[in-house]
VMD Tcl script that draws the C-alpha trace (Angstrom):
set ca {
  {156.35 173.92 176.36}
  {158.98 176.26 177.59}
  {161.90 175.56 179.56}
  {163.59 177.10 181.85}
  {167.16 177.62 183.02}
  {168.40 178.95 186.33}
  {171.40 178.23 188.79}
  {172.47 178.15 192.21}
  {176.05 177.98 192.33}
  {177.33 175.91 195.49}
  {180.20 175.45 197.51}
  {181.27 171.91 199.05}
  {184.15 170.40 200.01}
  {185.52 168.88 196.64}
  {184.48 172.03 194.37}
  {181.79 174.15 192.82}
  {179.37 173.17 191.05}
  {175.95 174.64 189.41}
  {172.20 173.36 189.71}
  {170.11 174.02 186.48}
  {166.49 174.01 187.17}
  {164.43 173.13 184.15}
  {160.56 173.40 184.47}
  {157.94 173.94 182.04}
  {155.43 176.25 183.77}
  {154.11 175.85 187.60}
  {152.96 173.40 189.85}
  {154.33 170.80 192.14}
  {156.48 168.85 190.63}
  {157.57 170.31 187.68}
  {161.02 171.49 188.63}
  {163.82 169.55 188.49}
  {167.82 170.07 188.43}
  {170.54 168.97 186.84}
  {174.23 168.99 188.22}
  {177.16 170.80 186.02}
  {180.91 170.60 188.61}
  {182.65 173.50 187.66}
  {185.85 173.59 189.44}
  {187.66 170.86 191.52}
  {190.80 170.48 193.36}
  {190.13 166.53 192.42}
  {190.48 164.97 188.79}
  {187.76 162.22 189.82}
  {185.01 165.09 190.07}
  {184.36 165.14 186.27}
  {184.86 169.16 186.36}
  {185.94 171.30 183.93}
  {188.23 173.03 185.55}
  {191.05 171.33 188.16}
  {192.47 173.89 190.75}
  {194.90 172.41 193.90}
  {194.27 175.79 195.89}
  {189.77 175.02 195.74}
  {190.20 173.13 198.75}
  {187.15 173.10 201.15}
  {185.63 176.02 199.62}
  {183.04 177.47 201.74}
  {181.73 180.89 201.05}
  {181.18 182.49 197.85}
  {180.44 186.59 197.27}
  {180.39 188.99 194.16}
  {179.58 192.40 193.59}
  {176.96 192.57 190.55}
  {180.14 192.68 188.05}
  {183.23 190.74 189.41}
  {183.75 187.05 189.32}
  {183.01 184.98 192.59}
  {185.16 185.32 195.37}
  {185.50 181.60 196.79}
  {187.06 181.04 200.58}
  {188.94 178.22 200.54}
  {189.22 176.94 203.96}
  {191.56 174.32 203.47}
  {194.15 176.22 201.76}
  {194.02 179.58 203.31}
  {193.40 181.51 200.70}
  {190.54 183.14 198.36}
  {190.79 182.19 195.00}
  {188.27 184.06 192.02}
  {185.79 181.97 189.08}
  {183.73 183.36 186.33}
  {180.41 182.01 186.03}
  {181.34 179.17 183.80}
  {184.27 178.19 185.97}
  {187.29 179.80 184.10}
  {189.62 181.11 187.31}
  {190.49 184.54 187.72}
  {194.65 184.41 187.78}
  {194.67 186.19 191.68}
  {194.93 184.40 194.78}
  {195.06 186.34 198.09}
  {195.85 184.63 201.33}
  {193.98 185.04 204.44}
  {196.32 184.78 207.20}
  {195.90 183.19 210.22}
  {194.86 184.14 213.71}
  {197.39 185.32 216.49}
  {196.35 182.66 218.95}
  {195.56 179.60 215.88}
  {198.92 178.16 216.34}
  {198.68 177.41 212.75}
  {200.58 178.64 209.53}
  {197.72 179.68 207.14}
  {194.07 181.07 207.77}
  {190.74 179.26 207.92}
  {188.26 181.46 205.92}
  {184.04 180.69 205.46}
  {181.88 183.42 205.37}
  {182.62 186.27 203.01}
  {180.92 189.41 201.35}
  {181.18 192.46 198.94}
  {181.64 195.63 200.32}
  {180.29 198.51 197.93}
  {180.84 201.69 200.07}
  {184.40 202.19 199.75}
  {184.20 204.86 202.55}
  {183.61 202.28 204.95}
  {185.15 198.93 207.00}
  {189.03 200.81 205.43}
  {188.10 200.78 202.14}
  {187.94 197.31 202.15}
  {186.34 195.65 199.07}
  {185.78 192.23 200.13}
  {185.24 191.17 204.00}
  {186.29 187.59 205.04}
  {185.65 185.93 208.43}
  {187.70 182.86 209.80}
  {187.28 180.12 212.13}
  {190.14 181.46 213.80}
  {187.98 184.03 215.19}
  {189.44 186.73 212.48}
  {187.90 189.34 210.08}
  {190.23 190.34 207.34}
  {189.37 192.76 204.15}
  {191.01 192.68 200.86}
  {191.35 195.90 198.53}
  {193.38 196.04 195.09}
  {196.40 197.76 196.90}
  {196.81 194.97 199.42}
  {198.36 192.37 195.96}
  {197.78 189.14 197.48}
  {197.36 189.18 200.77}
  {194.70 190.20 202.75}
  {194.51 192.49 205.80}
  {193.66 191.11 209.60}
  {190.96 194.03 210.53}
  {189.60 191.86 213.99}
  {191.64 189.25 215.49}
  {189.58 187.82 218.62}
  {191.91 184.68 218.00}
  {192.85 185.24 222.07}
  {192.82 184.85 224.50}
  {192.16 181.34 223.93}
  {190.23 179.70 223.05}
  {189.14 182.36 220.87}
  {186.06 183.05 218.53}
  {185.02 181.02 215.83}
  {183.38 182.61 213.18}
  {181.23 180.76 210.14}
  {179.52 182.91 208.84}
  {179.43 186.68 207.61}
  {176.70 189.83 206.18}
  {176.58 193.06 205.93}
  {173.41 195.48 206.97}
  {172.31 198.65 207.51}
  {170.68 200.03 210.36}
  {169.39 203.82 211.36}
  {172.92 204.39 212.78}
  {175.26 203.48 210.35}
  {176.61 199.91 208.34}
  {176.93 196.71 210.50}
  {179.27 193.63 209.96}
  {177.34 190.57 210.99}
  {179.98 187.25 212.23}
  {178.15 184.34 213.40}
  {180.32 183.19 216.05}
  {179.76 179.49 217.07}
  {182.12 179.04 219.36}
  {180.80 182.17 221.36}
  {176.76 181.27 220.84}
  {176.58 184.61 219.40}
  {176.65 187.06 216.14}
  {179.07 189.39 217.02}
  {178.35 192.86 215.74}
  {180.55 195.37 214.59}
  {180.02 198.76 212.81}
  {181.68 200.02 209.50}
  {185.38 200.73 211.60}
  {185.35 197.18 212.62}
  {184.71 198.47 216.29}
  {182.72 195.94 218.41}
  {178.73 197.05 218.14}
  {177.18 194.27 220.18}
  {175.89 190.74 219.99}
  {172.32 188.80 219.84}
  {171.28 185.39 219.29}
  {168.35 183.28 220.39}
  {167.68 183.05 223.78}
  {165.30 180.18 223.84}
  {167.67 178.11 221.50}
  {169.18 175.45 223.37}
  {172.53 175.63 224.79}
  {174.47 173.40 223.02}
  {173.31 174.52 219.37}
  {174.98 178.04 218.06}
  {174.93 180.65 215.08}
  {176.04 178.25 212.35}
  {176.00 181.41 209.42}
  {173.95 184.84 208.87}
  {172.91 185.73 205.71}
  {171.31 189.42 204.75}
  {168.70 188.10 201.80}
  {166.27 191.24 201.20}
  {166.91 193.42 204.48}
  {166.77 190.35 206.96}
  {169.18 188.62 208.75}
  {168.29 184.90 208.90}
  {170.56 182.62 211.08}
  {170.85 179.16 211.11}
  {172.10 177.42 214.23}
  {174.09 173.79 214.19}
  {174.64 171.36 217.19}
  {178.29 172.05 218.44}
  {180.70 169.64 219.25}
  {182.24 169.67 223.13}
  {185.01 172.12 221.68}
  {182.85 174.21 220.54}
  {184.32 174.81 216.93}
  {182.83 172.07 214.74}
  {179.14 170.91 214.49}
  {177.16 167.47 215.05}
  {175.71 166.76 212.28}
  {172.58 164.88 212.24}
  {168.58 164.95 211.35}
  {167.17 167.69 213.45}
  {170.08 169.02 214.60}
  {169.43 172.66 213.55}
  {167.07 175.52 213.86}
  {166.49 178.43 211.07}
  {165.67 182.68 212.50}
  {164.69 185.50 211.61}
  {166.29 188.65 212.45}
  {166.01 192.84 211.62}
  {169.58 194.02 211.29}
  {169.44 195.46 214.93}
  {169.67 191.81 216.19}
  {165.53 191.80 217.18}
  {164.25 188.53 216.66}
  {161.14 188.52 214.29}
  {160.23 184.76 214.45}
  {161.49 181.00 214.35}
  {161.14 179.72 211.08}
  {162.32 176.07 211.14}
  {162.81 173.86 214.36}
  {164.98 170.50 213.90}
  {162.57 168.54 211.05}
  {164.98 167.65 208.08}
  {167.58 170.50 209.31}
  {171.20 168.92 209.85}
  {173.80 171.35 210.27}
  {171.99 173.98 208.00}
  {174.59 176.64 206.77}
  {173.67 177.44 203.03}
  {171.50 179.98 202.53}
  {169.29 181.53 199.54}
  {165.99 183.08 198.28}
  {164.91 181.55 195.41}
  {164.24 183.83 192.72}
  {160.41 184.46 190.90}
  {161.30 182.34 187.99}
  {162.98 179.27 190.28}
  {159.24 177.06 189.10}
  {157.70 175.44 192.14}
  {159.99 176.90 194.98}
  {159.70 180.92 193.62}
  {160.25 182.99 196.69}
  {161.08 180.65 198.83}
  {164.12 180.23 201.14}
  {166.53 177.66 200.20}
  {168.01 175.90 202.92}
  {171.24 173.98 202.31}
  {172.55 170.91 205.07}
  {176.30 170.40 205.37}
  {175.32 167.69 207.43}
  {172.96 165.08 205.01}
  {173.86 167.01 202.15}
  {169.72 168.13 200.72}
  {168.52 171.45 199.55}
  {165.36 172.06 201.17}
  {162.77 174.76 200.62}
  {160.59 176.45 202.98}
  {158.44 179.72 203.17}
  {160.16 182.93 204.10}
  {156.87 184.07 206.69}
  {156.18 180.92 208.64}
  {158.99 178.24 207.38}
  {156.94 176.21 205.92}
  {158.72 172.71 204.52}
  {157.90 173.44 201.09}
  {159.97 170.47 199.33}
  {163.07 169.30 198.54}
  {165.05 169.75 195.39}
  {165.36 166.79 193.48}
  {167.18 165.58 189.85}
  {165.14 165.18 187.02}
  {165.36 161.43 188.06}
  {162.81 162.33 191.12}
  {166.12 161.58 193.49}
  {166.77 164.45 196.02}
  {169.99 165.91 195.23}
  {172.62 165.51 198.06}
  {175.85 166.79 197.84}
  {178.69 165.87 200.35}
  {180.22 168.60 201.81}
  {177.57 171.07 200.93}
  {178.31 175.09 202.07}
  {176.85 178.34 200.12}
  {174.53 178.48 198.19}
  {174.13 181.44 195.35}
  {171.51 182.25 192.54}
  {172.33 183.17 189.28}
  {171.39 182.65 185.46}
  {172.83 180.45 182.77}
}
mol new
graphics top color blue
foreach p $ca { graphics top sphere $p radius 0.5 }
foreach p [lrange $ca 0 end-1] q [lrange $ca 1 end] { graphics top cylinder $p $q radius 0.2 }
display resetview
């Protein structure tokens, strides 16, 4: 018997932490996970490493060679981890929105930027819940850049989520907007490019995040509150799309079931045992990791310890694949 070891490394409130799967060969079943925390802002998390500025981190990008670039939404700032959880000694703050009212930004979504040509040369794109885009690049230090501030007039944009894509006529930005029921589009000068969502989702659900996994944009959508900039979390309070990166819809995969504020995102890859190829599906709102088929959105299964327990993490946000 051969084992084997993968992880997804998640965002959640308290921390990050890493899922090892251990199987020994296919069929249902045979996969399990067990829990390493990697980096806390808390000494009661039994991490390794203890950092005061991981506070509420929520996104997580990487370019194939640079540590992960964490957005910490309660501290305003982006702060950088090697795959075992070492930190990175750079912290850039994210500032804050025109119309927030507040002293330091709110950042979730984030992603690499490889064509330095484009979006100003920025490296690494970050979107806010102040209804913000800022880019960081090695000659901004430690602070990042406000590129799109639709912060006003109030009450402005809220964005969770962020991609990038390409399309026939140039690079696209992808901001899932949940205040604004929308993913705002815009192209590789930050200019505004557009919008789509869902038109037969209903109206008080919006784009919760978009994530490009292969060449498609899939888009989870979460309850919102009567402000319109926090979701109601809740079993069956989500839905799961499918979209090309020119906003066409190419099917529904998942309609309320075990969804609950679905944000966390992920393919799983060939060697991930029983769910291989499937898309993970992470709930802030209960916590689970579920699994479903990338065609029809098939439940497939949820991921569980090697106790049989599903695993359920409090605070849950990205999710991102990896080897150990």
């Amino acid at each position: 018997m051969r084992l084997r070891r993968l992880t997804l490394t998640i965002a959640l409130a308290t921390g990050l932490l890493s899922l090892s799967a251990i199987g020994a060969g296919a069929g249902a079943g045979k996969t399990a996970f067990t829990q390493t925390n990697l980096v806390s802002n808390r000494a009661d998390q039994g991490a390794g490493v203890i950092d005061p500025s991981l506070q509420n981190p929520w996104g997580i990008s990487a370019s194939s060679t640079s540590p992960m670039w964490v957005s910490d939404n309660g501290a305003g700032v982006t702060t950088l981890y090697r795959g075992d959880g070492s930190k990175v000694p750079l912290t850039v703050v994210i500032p804050p929105g025109a119309g927030s009212g507040e002293a330091q930004g709110t950042p979730t979504g984030t992603v690499f930027n490889g064509n330095m040509a484009e979006f100003r040369g920025d490296r690494f794109l970050f979107a806010t819940e102040d209804g913000t885009l800022a880019g960081w690049q090695p000659a901004f230090g430690g602070v990042a850049r406000t590129e799109v501030d639709n912060s006003l007039p109030a009450p402005g944009a809220v964005y969770k989520g962020l991609a990038l894509g390409s399309t026939t006529t140039g690079d696209r930005l992808y901001a899932a907007n949940f205040r604004g029921g929308a993913i705002d589009v815009f192209d590789s000068s930050y200019n505004p490019a557009g919008s789509f969502t869902d038109p037969k989702i209903p109206a008080n659900y919006a784009p919760f995040n978009v994530q490009n996994l292969g060449g498609v944009l899939y888009v989870t959508f979460a309850m919102r509150d009567a402000t319109g900039h926090d979701d109601v979390a809740g079993q069956g309070h989500g839905f799961v799309d499918a979209f090309d990166v020119n906003g066409n819809l190419i099917r529904r995969l998942v309609s309320h079931g075990r969804l609950d504020s679905p944000w966390g995102l992920a393919i799983a890859p060939a060697s991930f045992g029983d769910f291989a190829g499937d898309l993970l599906v992470g709930n802030f709102g209960d916590g689970r990791i579920d699994a479903y088929t990338v065609d029809k959105g098939n439940f497939r299964g949820v991921l569980t310890r090697t106790s049989g327990s599903p695993i359920t993490i409090d605070g849950l946000w990205a999710l991102r694949v990896g080897n150990a």
